[in-house]
C-alpha positions in Angstrom: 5.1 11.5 -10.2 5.6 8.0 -11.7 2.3 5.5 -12.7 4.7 3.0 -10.6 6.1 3.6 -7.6 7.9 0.9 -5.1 6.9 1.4 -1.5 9.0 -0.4 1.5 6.4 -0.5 4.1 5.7 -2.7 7.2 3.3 -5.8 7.1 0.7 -5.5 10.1 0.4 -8.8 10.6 3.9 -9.7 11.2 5.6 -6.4 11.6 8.4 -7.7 8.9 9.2 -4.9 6.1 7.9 -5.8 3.0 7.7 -3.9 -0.8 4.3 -3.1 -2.8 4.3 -1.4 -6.0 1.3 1.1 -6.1 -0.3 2.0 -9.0 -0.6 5.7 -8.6 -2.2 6.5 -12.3 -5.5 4.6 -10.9 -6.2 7.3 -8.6 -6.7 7.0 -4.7 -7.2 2.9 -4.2 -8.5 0.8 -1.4 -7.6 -3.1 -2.1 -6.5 -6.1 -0.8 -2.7 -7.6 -1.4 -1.3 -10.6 0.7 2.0 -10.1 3.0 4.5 -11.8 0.5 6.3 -13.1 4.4 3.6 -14.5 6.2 0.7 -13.7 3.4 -2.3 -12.5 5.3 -4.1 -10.6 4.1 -3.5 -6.6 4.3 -6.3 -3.9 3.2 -4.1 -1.1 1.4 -5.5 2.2 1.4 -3.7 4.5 -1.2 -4.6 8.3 -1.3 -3.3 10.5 -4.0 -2.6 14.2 -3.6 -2.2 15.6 -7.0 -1.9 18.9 -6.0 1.3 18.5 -4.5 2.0 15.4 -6.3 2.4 13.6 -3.4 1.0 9.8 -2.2 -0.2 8.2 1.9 -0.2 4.6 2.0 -2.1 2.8 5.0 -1.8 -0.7 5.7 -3.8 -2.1 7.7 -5.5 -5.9 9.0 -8.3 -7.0 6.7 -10.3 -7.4 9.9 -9.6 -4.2 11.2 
């Protein structure tokens, strides 16, 4: 598995499709990254299996 990897994934604020990089060499992550369309806020939750070298990424509302 790469340390970078680009994920196309769906804002939850404005339903448009939008691209993070994740970080995977950090581990499972929660943080916060703005929606680069409408830039509210989205709470990322990033979990890393390394057993099957394998990543779930979770987007949700900050107020969720």
């Amino acid at each position: 598995m790469q340390a970078i990897e680009e994920a196309a994934v769906q804002c939850p604020h404005c339903d448009e499709p939008i691209s993070l990089l994740l970080d995977l060499s950090g581990g499972s992550q929660t943080y916060v990254e703005d929606c680069q369309v409408c830039c509210q806020p989205i709470l990322v939750n990033l979990w890393i299996d390394e057993a099957n070298d394998d990543y779930q990424v979770d987007l949700r509302r900050e107020q969720d």
